[in-house]
C-alpha positions in Angstrom: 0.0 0.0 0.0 1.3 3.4 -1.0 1.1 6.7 1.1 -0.9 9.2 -0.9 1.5 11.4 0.4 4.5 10.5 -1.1 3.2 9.9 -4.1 2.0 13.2 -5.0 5.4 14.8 -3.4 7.5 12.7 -5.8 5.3 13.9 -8.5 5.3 17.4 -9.7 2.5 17.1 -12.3 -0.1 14.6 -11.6 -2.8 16.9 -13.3 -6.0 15.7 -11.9 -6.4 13.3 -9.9 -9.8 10.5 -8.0 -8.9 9.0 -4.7 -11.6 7.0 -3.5 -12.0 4.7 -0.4 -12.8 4.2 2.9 -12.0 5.7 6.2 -9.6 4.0 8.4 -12.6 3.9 11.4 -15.0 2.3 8.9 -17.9 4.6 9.0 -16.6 6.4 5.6 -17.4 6.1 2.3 -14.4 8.8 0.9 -13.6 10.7 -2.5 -11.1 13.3 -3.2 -10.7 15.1 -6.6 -7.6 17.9 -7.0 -7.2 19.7 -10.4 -3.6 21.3 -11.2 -2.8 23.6 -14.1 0.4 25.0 -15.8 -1.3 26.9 -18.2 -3.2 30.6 -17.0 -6.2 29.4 -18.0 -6.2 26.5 -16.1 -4.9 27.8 -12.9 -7.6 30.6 -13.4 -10.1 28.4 -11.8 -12.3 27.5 -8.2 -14.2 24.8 -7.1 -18.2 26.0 -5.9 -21.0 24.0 -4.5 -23.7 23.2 -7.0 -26.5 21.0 -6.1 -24.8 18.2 -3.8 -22.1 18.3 -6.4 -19.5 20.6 -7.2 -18.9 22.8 -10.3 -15.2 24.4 -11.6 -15.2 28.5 -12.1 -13.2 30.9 -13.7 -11.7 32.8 -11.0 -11.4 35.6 -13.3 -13.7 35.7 -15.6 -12.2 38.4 -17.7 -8.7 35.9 -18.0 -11.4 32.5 -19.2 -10.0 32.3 -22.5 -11.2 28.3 -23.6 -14.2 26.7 -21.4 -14.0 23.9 -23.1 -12.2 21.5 -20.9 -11.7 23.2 -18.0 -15.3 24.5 -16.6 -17.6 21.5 -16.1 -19.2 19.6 -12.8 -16.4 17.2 -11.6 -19.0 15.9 -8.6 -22.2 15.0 -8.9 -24.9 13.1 -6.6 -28.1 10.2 -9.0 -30.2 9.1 -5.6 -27.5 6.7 -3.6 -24.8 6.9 -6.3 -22.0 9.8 -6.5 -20.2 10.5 -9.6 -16.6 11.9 -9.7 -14.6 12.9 -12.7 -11.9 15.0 -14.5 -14.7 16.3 -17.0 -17.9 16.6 -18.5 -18.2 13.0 -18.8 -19.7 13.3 -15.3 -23.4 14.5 -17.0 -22.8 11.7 -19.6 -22.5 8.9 -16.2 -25.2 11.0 -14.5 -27.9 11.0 -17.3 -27.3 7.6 -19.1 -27.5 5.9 -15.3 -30.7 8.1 -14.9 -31.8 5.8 -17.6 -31.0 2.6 -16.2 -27.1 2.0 -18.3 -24.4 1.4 -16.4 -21.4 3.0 -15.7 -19.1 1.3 -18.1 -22.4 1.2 -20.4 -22.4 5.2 -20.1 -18.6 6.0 -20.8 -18.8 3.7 -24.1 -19.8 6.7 -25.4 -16.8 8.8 -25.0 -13.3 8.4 -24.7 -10.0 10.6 -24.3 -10.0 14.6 -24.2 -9.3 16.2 -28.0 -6.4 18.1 -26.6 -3.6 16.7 -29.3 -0.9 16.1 -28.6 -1.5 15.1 -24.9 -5.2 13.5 -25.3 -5.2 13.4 -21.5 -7.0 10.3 -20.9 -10.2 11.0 -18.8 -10.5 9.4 -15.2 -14.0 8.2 -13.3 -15.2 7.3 -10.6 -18.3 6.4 -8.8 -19.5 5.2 -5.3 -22.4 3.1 -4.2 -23.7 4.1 -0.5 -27.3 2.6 0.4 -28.0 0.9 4.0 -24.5 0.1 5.3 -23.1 -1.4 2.2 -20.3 0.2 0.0 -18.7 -0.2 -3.0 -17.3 1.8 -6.0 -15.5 1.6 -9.2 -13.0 3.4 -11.4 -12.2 4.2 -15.1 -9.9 4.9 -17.6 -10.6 6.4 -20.9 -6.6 6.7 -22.3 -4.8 6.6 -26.4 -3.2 3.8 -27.3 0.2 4.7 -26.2 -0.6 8.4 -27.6 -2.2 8.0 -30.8 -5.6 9.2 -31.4 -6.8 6.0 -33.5 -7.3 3.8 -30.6 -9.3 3.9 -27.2 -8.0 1.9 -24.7 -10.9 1.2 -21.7 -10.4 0.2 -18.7 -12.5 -0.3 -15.8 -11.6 -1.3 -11.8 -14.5 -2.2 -9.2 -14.1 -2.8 -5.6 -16.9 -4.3 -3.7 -16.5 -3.9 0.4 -13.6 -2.1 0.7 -11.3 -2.8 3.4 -11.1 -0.2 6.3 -8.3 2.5 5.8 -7.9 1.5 1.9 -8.6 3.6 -1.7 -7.1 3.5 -4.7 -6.1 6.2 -6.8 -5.9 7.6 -10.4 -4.6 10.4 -12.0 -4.1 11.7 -15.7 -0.6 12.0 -15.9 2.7 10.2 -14.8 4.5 13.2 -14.4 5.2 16.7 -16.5 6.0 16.3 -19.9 5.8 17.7 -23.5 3.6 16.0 -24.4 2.3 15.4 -21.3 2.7 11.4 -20.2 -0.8 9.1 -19.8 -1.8 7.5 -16.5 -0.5 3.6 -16.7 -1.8 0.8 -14.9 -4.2 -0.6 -12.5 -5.5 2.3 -9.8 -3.0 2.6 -7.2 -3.8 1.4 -3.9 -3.6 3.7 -1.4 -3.9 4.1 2.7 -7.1 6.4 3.7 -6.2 8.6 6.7 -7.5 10.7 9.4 -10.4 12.7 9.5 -12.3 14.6 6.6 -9.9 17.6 7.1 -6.9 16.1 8.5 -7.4 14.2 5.1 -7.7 17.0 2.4 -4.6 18.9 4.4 -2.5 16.0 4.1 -3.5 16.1 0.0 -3.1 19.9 0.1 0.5 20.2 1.5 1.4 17.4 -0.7 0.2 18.6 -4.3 2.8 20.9 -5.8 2.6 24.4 -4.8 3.0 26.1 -8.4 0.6 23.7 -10.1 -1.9 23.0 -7.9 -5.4 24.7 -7.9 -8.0 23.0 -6.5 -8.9 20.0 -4.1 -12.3 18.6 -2.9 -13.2 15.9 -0.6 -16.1 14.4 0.5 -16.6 11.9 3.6 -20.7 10.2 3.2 -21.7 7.8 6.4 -22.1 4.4 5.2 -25.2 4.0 7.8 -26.7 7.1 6.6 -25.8 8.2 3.6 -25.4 11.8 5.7 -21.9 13.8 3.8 -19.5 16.5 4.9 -17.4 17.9 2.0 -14.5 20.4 2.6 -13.3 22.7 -0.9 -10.1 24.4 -0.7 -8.9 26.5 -3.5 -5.5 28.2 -4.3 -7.8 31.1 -5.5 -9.6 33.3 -3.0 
């Protein structure tokens, strides 16, 4: 098992990143979701509340120069299910579930972001909370080894996770021109502390020039109940 820690320290430019899991006491399902940006317009952005999901914002709107792929709803609740990913692929999982497909059933319909020559590869992830039992599963939507032609999908899903374990994926292995793909299985990660001792530890780990935003969200297995905490670079 890896400490989240570490592995963002050693790595300067994940991009954006899913840790989900569950909370060393039990009681927790968890999800955390950082962007990071090298570029001005993608470091010119906040996380906000929307719904019982989150949205991103252009800090500035005057500096928003493409929307594109940088303003969409990264969090997102359908009934007992929550949705988290690195782009608008989030309303594709939320409305083809709405109609009874699946997760992997939804994402068939889209594949890696048109930013040539990088086509970051997007990342998913969803959580199933409803009367004390937990599970979730993750995806990856990547080139074939960086060419366009080809989608390589891959999907992970983790029924009862064990206490104090999540697993993690990010978009990119480190900086780059063009920027290097996510590779491999989610990494496997221990869950820590309490919902703020939690996105600190994240926080002061993620890269102090790139980073932007971070959001994490602990929901009651029992309940359902949620406390999220949003800290952005931004203010």
């Amino acid at each position: 098992m890896l400490s989240l820690e570490t592995e963002l320290k050693n790595n300067s430019y994940p991009g954006r990143g899913i840790v989900i899991g569950k909370s060393e006491d039990g009681k927790y399902a968890v999800t955390a979701y950082f962007i990071m940006g090298r570029s001005e317009n993608s470091r010119n952005r906040i996380f906000v509340e929307e719904g019982e999901g989150i949205r991103t914002q252009a800090f500035d709107a005057s500096k928003l120069s493409d929307p594109s792929l940088i303003i969409y709803a990264p969090v997102r609740v359908l009934g007992n299910k929550t949705i988290v990913t690195n782009g608008d692929q989030t309303d594709t999982i939320y409305e083809l579930m709405d109609k009874q497909q699946t997760f992997e059933q939804a994402l068939r319909t889209r594949e890696f972001e048109p930013d040539a020559p990088n086509y970051t590869p997007r990342i998913s992830g969803i959580m199933h909370v409803e009367h004390g039992s937990y599970n979730y599963a993750m995806s990856v939507l990547k080139s074939n080894h960086g060419s366009p032609d080809s989608c390589n999908r891959y999907t992970f899903a983790y029924e009862n996770p064990a206490k104090g374990e999540g697993h993690f994926i990010h978009t990119y292995q480190g900086d780059g021109n063009p920027l290097p793909s996510f590779e491999g299985e989610p990494k496997l990660v221990k869950i820590e502390g309490s919902l703020y001792e939690f996105a600190e530890k994240i926080w002061n780990s993620l890269n102090e020039d790139n980073k932007v935003s971070l959001f994490v969200r602990y929901i009651d297995i029992e309940t359902g109940a949620y406390e999220s905490k949003i800290i952005n670079k931004n203010r």
